[in-house]
GUDODO-60372 format. One line per 4 residues: number of its first residue (from 1); their letters; for each residue z, x, y of C-alpha. Coordinates in pm, 1 decimal. Layout:
N
NUM	a	Z X Y; ...;
***
This chain:
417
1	xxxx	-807.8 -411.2 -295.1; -1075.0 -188.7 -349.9; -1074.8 46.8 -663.8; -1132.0 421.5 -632.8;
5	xxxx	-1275.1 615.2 -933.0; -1336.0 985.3 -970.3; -1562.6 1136.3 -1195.6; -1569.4 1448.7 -1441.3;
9	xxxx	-1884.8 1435.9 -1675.8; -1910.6 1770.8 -1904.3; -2209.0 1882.1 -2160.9; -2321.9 2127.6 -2338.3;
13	xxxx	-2682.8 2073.6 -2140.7; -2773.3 1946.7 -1826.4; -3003.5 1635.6 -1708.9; -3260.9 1505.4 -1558.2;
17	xxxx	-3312.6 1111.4 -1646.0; -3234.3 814.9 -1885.7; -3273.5 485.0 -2064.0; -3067.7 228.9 -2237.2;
21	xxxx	-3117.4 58.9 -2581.8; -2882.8 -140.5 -2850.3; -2624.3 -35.3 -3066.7; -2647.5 41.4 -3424.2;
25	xxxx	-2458.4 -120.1 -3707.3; -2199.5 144.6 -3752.3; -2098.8 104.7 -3355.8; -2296.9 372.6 -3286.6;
29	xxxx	-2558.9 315.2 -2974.6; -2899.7 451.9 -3045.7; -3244.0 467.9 -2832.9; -3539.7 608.6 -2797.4;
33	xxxx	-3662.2 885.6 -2520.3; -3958.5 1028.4 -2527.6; -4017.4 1380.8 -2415.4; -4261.0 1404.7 -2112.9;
37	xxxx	-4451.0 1683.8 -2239.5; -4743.0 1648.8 -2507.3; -4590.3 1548.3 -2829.2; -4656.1 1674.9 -3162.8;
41	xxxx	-4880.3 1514.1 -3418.1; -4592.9 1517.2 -3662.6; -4277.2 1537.1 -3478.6; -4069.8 1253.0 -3441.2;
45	xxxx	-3963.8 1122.2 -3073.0; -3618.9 1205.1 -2945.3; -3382.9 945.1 -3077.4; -3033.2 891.2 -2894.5;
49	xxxx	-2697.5 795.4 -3029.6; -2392.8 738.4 -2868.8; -2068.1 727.8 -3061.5; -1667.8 769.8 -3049.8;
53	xxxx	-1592.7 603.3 -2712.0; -1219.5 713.7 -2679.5; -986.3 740.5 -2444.8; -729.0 1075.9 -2336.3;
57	xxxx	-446.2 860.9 -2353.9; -389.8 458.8 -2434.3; -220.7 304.7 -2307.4; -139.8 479.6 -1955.6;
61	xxxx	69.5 472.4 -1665.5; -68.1 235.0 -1397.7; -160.7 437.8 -1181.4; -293.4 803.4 -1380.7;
65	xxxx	-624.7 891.7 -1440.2; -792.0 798.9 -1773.4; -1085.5 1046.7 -1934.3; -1313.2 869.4 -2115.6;
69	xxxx	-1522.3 1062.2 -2395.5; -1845.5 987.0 -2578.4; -2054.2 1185.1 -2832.5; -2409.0 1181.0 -2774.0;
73	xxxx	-2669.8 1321.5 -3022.9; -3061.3 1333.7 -3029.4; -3117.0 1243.1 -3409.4; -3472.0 1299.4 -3324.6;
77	xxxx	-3712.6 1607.0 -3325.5; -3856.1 1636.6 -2926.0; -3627.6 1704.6 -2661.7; -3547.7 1431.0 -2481.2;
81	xxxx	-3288.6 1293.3 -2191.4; -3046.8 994.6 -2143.4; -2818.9 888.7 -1845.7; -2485.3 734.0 -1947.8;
85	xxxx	-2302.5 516.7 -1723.1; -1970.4 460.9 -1724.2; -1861.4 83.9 -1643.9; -1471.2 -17.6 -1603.8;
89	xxxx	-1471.1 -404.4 -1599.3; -1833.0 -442.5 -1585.2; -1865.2 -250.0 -1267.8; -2077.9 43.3 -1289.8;
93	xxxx	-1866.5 353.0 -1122.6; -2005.4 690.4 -1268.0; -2319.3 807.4 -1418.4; -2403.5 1196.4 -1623.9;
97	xxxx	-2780.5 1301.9 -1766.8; -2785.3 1443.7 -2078.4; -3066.5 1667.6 -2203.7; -3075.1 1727.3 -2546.6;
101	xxxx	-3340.0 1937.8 -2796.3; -3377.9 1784.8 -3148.9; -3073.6 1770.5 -3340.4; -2870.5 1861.6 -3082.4;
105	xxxx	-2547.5 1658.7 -2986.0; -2250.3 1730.8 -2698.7; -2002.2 1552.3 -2559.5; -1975.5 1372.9 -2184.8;
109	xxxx	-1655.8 1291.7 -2021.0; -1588.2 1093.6 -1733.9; -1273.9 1034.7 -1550.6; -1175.4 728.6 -1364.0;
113	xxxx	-821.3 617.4 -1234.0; -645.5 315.1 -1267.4; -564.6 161.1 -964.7; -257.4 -115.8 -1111.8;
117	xxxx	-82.3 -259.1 -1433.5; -347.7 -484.4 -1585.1; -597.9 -394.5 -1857.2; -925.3 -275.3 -1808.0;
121	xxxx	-1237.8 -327.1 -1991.2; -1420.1 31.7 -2035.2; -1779.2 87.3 -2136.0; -2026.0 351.0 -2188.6;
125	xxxx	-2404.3 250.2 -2345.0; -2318.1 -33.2 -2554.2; -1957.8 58.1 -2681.1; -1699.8 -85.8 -2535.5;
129	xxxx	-1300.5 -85.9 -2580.2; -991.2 -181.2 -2365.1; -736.0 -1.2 -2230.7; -387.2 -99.9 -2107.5;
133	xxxx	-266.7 25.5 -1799.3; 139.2 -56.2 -1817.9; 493.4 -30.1 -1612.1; 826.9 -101.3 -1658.0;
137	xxxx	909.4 -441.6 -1611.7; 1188.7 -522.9 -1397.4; 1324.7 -852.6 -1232.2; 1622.8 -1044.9 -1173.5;
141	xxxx	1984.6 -947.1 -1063.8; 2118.4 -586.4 -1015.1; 2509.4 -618.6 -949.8; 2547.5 -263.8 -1050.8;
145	xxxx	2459.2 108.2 -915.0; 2076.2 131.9 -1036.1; 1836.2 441.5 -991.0; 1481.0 343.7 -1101.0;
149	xxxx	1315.2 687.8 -1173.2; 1003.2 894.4 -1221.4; 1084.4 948.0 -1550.9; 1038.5 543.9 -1601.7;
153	xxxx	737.5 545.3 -1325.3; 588.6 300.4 -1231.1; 728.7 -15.0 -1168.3; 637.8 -355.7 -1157.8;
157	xxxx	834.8 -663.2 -1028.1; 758.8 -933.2 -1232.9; 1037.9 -1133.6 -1096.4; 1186.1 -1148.5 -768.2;
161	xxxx	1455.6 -796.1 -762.0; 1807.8 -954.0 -623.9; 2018.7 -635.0 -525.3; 2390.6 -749.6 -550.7;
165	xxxx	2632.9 -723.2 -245.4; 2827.6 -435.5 -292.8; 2556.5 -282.9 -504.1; 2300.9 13.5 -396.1;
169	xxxx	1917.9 11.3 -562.3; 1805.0 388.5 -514.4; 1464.4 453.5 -579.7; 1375.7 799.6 -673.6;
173	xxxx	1037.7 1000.2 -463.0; 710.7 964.4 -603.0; 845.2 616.1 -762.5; 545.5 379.6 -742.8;
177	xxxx	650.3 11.4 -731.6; 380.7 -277.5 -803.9; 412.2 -621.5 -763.7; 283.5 -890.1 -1031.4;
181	xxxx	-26.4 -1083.1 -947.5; 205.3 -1391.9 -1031.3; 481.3 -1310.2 -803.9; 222.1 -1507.9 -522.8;
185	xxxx	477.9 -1537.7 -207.6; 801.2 -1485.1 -318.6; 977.3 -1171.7 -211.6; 1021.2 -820.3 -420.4;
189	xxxx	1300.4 -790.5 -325.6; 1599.6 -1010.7 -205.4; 1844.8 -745.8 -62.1; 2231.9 -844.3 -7.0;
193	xxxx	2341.9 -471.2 -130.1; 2154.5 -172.8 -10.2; 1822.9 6.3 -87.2; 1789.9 374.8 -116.0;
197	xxxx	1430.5 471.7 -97.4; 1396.6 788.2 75.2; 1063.3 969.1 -32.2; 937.2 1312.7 88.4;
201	xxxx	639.3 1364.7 282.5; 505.8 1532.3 -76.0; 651.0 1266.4 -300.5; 561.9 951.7 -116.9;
205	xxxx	773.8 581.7 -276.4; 479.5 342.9 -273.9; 518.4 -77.5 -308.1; 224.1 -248.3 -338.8;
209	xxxx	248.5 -608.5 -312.3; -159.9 -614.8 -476.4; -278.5 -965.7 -464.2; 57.1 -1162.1 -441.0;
213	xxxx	103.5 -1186.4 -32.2; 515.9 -1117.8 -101.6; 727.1 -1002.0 116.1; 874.3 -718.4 28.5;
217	xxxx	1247.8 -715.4 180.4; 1414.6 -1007.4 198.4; 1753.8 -1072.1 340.4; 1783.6 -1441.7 368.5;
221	xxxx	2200.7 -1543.6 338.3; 2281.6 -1169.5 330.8; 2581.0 -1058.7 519.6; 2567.0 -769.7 787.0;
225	xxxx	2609.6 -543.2 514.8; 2298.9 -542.7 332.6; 2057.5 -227.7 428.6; 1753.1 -82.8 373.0;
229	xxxx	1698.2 280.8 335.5; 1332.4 373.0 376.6; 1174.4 697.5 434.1; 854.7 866.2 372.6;
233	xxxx	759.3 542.9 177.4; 416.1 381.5 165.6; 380.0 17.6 205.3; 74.5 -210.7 133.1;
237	xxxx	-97.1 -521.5 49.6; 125.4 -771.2 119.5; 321.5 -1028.3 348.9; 597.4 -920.7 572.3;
241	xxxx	773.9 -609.2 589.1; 1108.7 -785.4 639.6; 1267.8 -1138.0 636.4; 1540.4 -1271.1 791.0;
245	xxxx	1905.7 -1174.9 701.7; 2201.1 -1027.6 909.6; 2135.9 -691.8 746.4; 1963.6 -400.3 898.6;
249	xxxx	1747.5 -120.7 787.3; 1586.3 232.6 851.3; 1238.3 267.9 854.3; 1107.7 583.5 887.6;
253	xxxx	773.6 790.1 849.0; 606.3 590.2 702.7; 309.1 390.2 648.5; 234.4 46.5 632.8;
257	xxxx	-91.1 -113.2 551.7; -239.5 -473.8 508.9; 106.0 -590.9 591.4; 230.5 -907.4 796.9;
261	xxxx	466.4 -916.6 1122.7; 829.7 -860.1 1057.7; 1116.1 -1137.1 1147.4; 1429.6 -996.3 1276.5;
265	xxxx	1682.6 -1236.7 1254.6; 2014.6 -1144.5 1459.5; 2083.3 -875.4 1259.0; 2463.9 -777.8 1236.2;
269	xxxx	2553.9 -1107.8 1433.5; 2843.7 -1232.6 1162.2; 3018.8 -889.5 1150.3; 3318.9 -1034.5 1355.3;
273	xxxx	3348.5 -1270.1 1046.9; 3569.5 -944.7 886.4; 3295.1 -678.8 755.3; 3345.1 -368.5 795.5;
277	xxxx	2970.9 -202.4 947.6; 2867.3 123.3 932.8; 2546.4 47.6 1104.1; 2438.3 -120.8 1455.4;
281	xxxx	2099.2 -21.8 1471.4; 1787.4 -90.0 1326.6; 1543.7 187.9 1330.3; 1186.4 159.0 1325.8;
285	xxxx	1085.0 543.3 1361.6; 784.2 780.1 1360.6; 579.5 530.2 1160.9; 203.5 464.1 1097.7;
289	xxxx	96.0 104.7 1093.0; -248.4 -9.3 975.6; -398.1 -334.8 1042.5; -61.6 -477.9 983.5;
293	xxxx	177.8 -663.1 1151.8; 451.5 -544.2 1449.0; 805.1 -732.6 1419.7; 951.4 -1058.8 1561.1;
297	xxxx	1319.3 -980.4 1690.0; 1593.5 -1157.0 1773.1; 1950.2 -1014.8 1833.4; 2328.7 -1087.5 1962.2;
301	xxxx	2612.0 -870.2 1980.5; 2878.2 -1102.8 2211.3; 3114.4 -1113.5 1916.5; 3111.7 -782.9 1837.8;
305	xxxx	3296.8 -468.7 1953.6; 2975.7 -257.0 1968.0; 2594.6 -288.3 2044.0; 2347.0 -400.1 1838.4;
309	xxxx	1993.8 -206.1 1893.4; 1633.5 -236.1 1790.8; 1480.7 95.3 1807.1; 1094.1 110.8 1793.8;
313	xxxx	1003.7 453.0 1865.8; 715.7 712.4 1805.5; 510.3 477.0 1602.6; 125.0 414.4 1594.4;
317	xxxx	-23.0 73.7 1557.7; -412.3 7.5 1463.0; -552.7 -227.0 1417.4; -328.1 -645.1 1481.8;
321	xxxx	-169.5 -923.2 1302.8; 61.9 -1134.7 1532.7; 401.7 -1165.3 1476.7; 584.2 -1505.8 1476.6;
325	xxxx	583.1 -1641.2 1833.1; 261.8 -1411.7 1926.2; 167.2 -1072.6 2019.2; 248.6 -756.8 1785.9;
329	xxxx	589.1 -708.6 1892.5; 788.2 -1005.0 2058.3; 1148.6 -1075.1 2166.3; 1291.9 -1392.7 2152.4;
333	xxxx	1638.8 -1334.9 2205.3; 1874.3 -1105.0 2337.6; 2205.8 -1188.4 2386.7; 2505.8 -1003.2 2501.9;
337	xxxx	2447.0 -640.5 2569.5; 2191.7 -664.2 2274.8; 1863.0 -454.9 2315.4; 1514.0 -416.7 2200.5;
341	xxxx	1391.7 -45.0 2305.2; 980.7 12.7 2230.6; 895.1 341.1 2363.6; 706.5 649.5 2284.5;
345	xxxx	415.1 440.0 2040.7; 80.5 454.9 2087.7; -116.5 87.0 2052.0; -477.2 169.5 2005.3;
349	xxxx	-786.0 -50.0 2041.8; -536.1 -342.3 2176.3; -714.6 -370.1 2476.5; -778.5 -741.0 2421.2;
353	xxxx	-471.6 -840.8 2218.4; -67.2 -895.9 2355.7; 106.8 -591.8 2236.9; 451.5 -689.5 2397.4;
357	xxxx	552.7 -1050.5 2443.6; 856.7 -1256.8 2544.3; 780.8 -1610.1 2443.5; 809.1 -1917.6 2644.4;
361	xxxx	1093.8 -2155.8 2595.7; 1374.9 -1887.8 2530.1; 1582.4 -1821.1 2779.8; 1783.6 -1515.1 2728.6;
365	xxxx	1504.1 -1237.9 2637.0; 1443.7 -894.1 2703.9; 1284.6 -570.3 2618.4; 1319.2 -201.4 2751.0;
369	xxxx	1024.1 -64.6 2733.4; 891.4 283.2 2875.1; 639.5 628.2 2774.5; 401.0 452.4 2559.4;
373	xxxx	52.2 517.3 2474.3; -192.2 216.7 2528.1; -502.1 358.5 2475.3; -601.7 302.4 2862.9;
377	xxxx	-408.0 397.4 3155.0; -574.0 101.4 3411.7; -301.4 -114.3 3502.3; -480.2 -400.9 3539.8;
381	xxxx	-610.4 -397.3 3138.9; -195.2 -272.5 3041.6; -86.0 -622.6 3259.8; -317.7 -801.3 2996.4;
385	xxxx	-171.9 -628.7 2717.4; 209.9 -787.6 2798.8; 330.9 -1125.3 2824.8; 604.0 -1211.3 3010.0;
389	xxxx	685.3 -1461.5 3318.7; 419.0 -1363.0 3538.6; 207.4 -1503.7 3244.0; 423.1 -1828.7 3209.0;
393	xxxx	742.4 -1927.6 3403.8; 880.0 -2040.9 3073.5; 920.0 -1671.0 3011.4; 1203.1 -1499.3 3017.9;
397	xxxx	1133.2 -1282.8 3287.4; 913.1 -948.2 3338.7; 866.8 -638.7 3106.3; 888.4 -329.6 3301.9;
401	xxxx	644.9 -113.8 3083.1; 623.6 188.8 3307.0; 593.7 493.9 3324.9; 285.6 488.5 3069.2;
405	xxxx	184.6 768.2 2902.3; -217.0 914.8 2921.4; -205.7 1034.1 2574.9; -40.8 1003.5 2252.7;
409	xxxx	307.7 1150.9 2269.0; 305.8 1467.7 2031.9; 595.9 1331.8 1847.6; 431.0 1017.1 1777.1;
413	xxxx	197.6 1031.6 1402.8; -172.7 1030.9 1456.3; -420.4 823.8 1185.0; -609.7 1045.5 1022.4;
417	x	-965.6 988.4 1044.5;
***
């Protein structure tokens, strides 16, 4: 992931150019400039230090800005300049000029921000010191009612999160929840209760999987009771949206990048076994999804009393990562009165990729499918855009995909530019 840094630099004087030297004995970094003008006879050359490297705060919330401080004085006679750079684990990310008469010192300041829990390695001249950019720790069962809050901001999973059945996880906005580098593929989250993360469009809940590759909701074994709650979140950097599971969940504007194809796995389908469901939907919902993954669904209601519905509506997908059996969104099964409805999304710069698929070899397969955006209105390039039997007879049968729509429905999320 790539770091951003922002920069503040302050002095008393502006600046025009530098040069670099060693440090002194007393961890003070001198050097030499030498004014451009004609010198005096008897004045000695501008002579920079550079001292007190210190930080605003240490450690720091993953995640916050850090200023950095140095003093620099000219210990010299002439005027002189210097250009301090600012390096943050030997990367060079900000640079300020200094100008300084003799005997003259000031103080620069630069401002970077850290981008996850780890510690970082700051420098400026030759001084260098560390700084620890921290979270709260969490992992391991919850089996009672939890709120992680902004007061305790950020988080980071260090250990797969197992929410209890009969247990809710609520996750406050703004909450910022990291994943540990060492967490590789295992999930963040193993959910047989219910998550409550429901963000504002102001105070966004981000999970950031980093450089693990987890999943991030996992419902494997759960019964049809286990739910997701998520709204206004961001999600990034990692495997799958969700696993498995006979649970369901919400997911709603919001936005997903770097992330893998979603399996939906017969949500629901035990509920005749004596649970009592409040929900027979699963709602994917005015979403913005970045070089990431659609969803892999399969469904079936024939022992239940009600209908069990995958709703994938007003969403925009850019950019393509196949789900399981192919193609951004597929449907592999759809038994019963059981339905997959995609409709008002817009699927841009697909023209050469299988948005909608039903996959060869499963019989019972369906999706209802109308008002979407493709990002072309021939027919002939939409036709290459869906697989279904007229692509192999080992297909369940045809997806109807008209009307189409010849622009982006105005309910649907644009990406910004």
């Amino acid at each position: 992931m790539k770091r951003r840094f922002f920069l503040i630099a302050t002095g008393t004087i502006g600046a025009l150019s530098g040069c670099s030297g060693n440090p002194s004995s007393n961890g003070t970094a001198s050097e030499t400039s030498t004014n451009s003008e004609s010198e005096s006879e008897t004045a000695e050359p501008a002579v920079f230090s550079v001292s007190n490297l210190s930080f605003s705060e240490s450690p720091v919330p993953a995640g916050d800005a850090v200023t950095v401080t140095v003093t620099v004085e000219n210990t010299g006679e002439e005027s002189g300049s210097k250009t301090l750079v600012l390096r943050v684990d030997q990367e060079s990310v900000a640079e300020e000029s200094v100008e300084l008469s003799g005997g003259e010192s000031t103080t620069v300041e630069f401002v970077f921000e850290t981008t996850r829990p780890k510690n970082y390695t700051v420098s400026v001249s030759n001084l260098e010191k560390t700084i620890d950019a921290t979270a709260t720790e969490v992992g391991g069962v919850i089996d009672s009612e939890t709120t992680w809050t902004v007061d305790d901001d950020p988080y980071q999973v260090v250990e797969t999160v197992q929410v209890d059945s009969g247990t809710t996880l609520t996750i406050e906005p703004g909450v910022t929840v990291w994943a540990a580098d060492d967490l590789r593929g295992e999930p963040l989250f193993i959910l047989h209760g219910e998550i409550v993360a429901s963000g504002s469009s102001s105070e966004m809940i981000t999970f950031d999987a980093g450089k693990s590759s987890a999943t991030f909701f996992d419902a494997e074994n759960s019964s049809p009771e286990a739910f997701l709650e998520a709204e206004h979140c961001v999600i990034r950097n990692g495997g799958p949206f969700w696993m498995r599971g006979y649970g369901g969940f919400n997911l709603r504007q919001s936005e997903l990048r770097n992330v893998d194809a979603s399996y939906i796995w017969y949500p629901y389908q035990t509920a005749y076994d004596g649970y009592d469901i409040q929900q027979s939907e699963i709602n994917i919902e005015h979403n913005t999804f970045i070089d990431s993954g659609g969803f892999s669904i399969g469904h079936d209601d024939r022992n239940l009393d009600g209908k069990v519905t995958v709703n994938i509506r007003h969403n925009v997908f850019s950019g393509f990562i196949p789900a399981t059996y192919g193609g951004l969104i597929n449907n592999w099964a759809s038994y019963g009165s059981s339905e997959t409805v995609i409709e008002y999304n817009s699927f841009l710069e697909m023209t050469d990729e299988v948005v909608l698929k039903l996959p060869e070899g499963y019989d019972d397969a369906a999706m209802t499918v109308s008002n979407n955006y493709w990002g072309v209105t021939d027919e002939e390039t939409i036709e290459k855009m869906v697989f279904d039997s007229n692509d192999n007879i080992q297909s369940a049968g045809e997806i109807d995909y008209g009307p189409v729509l010849d622009a982006p429905h105005p309910d649907t999320p644009n990406i910004d530019e």
